[in-house]
Every structure is written in structure tokens, then in C-alpha cells.
N, C-alpha and C positions, 0 to 999 in steps of 0.2 A: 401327354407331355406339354408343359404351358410355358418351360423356359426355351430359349434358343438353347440347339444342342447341335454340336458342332462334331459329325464322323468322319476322321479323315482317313482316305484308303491309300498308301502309298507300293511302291513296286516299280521292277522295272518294265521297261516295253513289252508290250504283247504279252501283261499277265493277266488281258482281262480287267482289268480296272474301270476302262471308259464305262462298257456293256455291264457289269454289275453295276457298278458306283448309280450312273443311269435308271436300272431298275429297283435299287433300292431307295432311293430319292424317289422315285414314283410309289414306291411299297408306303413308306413314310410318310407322304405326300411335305417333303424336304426340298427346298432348291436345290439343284445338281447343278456344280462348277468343275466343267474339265480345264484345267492350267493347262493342260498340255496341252489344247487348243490353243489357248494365251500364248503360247511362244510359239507355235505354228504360225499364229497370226505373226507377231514379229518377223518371222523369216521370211514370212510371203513378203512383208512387206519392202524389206531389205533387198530382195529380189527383183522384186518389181521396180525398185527403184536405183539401180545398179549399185546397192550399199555394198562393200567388200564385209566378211564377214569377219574381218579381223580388224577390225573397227570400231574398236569399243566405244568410244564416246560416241559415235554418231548412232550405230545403235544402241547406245543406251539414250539418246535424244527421243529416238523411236519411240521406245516402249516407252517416256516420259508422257511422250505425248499422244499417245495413239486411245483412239475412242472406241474399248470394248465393251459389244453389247453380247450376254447368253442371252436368245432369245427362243430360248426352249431345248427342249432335251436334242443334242447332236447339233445344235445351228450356233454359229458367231457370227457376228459384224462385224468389222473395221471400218472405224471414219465412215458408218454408214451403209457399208455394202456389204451384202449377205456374201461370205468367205467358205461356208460350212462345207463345200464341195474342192475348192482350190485348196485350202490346206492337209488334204490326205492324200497327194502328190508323192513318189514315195520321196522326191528331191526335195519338197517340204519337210517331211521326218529326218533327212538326215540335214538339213541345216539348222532344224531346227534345236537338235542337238550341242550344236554347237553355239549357235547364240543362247543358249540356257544353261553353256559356261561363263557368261559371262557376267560378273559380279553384280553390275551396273542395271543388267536389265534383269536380274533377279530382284533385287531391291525395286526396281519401279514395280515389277508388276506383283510382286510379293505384296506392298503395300494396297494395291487394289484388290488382289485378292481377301485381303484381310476386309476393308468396307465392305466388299460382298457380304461377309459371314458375320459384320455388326449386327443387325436389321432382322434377322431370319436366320432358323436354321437351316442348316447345309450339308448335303455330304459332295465333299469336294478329294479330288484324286488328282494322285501326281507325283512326285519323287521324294519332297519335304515339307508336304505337308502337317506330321505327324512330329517332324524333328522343328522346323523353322516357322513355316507361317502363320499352323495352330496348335503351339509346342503342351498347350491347356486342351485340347481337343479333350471331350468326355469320354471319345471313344475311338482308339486309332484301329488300323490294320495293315497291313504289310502282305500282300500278295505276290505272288513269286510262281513260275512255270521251267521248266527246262528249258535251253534255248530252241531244239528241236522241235518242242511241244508249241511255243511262241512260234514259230516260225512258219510252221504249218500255219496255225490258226492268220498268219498275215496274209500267206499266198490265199486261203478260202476268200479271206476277205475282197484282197486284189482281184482274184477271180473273178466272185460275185460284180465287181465292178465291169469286166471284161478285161482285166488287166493280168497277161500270162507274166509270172516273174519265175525266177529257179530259187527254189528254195534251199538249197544248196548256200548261195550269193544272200539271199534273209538270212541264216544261219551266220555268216559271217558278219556281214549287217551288226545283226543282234550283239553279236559278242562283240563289236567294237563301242556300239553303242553303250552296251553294259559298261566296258572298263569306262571311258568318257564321263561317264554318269557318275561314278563310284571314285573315278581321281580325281575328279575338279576341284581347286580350293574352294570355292564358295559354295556352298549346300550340298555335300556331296549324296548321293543314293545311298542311305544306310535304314535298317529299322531302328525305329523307336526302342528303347526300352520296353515302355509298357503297349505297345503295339499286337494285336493278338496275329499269329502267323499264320496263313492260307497258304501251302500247295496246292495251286488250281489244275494241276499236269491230269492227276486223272478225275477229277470231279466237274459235274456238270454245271452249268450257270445257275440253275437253280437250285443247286444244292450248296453252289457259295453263298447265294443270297438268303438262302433259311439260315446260315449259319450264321453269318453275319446280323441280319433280324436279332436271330436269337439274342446275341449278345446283345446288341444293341438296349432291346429290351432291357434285359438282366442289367444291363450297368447302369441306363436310367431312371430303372425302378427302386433301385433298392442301394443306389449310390456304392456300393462298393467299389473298390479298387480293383480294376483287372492286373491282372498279371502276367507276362509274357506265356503263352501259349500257342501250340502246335494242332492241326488237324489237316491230317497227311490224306 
């Protein structure tokens, strides 16, 4: 493949995105851009700086001006300092929620994300990807889990961290986070049209990422147009 080729993986929380999108960018040998780090970063930093979260102009000053660097798979920076630990807080994910309603700081870092994916190709994951910031993407996806199935796989994670949470309280979590995502006026969580669909509830990571490969392949070898598709 010799042109830039732009896969973007969209979905809601804990479908799995980061950890494929991730391994497929290495399968590719692709830049991997998680956004959703991107507005993690904004909330830390809103935090850290006692910004109220209902505050739209000054977070959107934020995200105007804030210097993100991906500096490898799993790692961010802000203004310099490695972040990639302090923004999986689980008080990071849910504010970060919230300033990723915010019209203002969508636009700032939408436009960044976009330079990213001038230069090189990308597979980049996130809510609207697929709909907003590479609505030309060659090749979308829409990934999707139960909210129980999500939910588990956040407490493993937490765990892994040493972090005990009830997963009962993620289950809830999840489902406020879902509608949030899905009602917002500006970008809201929807698939694409031509986005091909992933149930990831009972299939393994590497069996999302053959499938995804696969297409991938198939749509940039031989240009056709994908079509809204299922594999359950």
C-alpha cells in the first residue's frame, strides 16, 4: 500500500477499540491515534487545574492550546509530560466524558487529529471518527460489546492495575456514559453508514483483528466499496 490510508475504528466505551486499533496499527505497521486519550488529556488537565467542567470556553482554551504528543503505542504527553498513566484514573474517564460534550473542545482537537492523519497512515479510534473527523476514511468500523461484557473486561483491567471496583457501579457507569455519548449535540456516538460492524461480546482480540486485517486488505486492494456489514 503506497498511498496514506486512513482505518478508523469507532464504538462505545470498553468495546475494545484502544487494544485492537493498537494491534492493528502494529499488524500494518500504521500510526495508532487513541482521541480518547486526547480528551482524557483535557480533563486531567482541567482537574489539575481546578477548571469547572461546565465551562466551556475555558475548556475549550484548553484543548486550543494544549501540546499533544502519541509517543508510541499506549503513551500521551501534555505540555511535555508523559500523562499515559494519570489519564486511566477511573475520575479521568468520567470527566472526560463530559468535556467530549463539549462542542468547543471537539473542534480543537478534531482539527488536530485531522494533521495527524495528513502525513501517514493511521488507524485512529474513537466515537466519530468514521462520522466527523475522517468522514473519507477508506475504511471505517464500528465496534460494539454488551454493557456487561464491557464492564467485566474494565474491572480485569482495573484489577490488573491493583484497582478493586464493583462491577455492578461500571455497568451503571457504562450505561450513563453510552446515553451521554449518543445524546450530545455535537458529534454524537453513531455508526457510520458504510462502517463495517463488530460484535466483540463473544470473539477474541485476535479474531477481531483477522477480521478487520481482512477487510482492510480487500478494500485497499481492489478499491471497492464496502457496505454496511455484520459479524456476530
Amino acid at each position: 500500500m503506497d498511498k496514506i490510508i486512513i482505518v478508523a475504528i469507532d464504538g462505545p466505551a470498553g468495546a475494545g477499540k484502544s487494544t485492537i486499533a493498537r494491534s492493528v496499527a502494529a499488524r500494518l505497521g500504521f500510526l495508532y491515534i487513541d482521541t480518547g486519550a486526547m480528551y482524557r488529556a483535557i480533563a486531567l488537565w482541567a482537574l489539575r487545574t481546578g477548571t469547572s467542567l461546565e465551562d466551556m470556553h475555558r475548556l475549550e482554551a484548553l484543548a486550543v492550546s494544549a501540546d499533544l504528543q502519541l509517543d508510541g503505542p499506549g503513551k500521551i504527553s501534555l505540555n511535555g509530560e508523559d500523562i499515559s498513566d494519570a489519564i486511566r484514573e477511573p475520575a479521568i474517564s468520567e470527566a472526560a466524558s463530559k468535556v467530549a460534550a463539549i462542542a468547543g473542545v471537539r473542534r480543537a482537537l478534531v482539527e488536530k487529529q485531522q494533521l495527524l492523519g495528513e502525513s501517514t497512515s493511521v488507524v485512529m479510534e474513537g466515537r466519530d471518527i468514521g462520522t466527523v473527523v475522517f468522514p473519507e476514511a477508506q475504511v471505517k468500523f464500528y465496534l460494539d460489546a454488551s454493557a456487561n461484557i464491557r464492564a467485566d473486561r474494565r474491572a480485569q483491567e482495573l484489577a490488573d492495575r491493583g484497582q478493586e471496583v464493583s462491577v455492578d457501579d461500571l455497568v451503571r457507569e457504562i450505561e450513563d456514559r453510552d446515553r451521554r455519548d449518543r445524546a450530545r449535540a455535537h458529534s454524537p456516538l453513531r455508526q457510520a453508514e458504510d462502517a463495517v460492524y463488530l460484535d466483540t461480546s463473544s470473539l477474541s482480540p485476535v479474531e477481531v483483528e483477522d477480521e478487520i486485517l481482512r477487510v482492510v486488505r480487500a478494500r485497499t486492494s481492489n478499491g471497492k466499496s464496502l457496505t454496511r456489514q455484520h459479524v456476530e
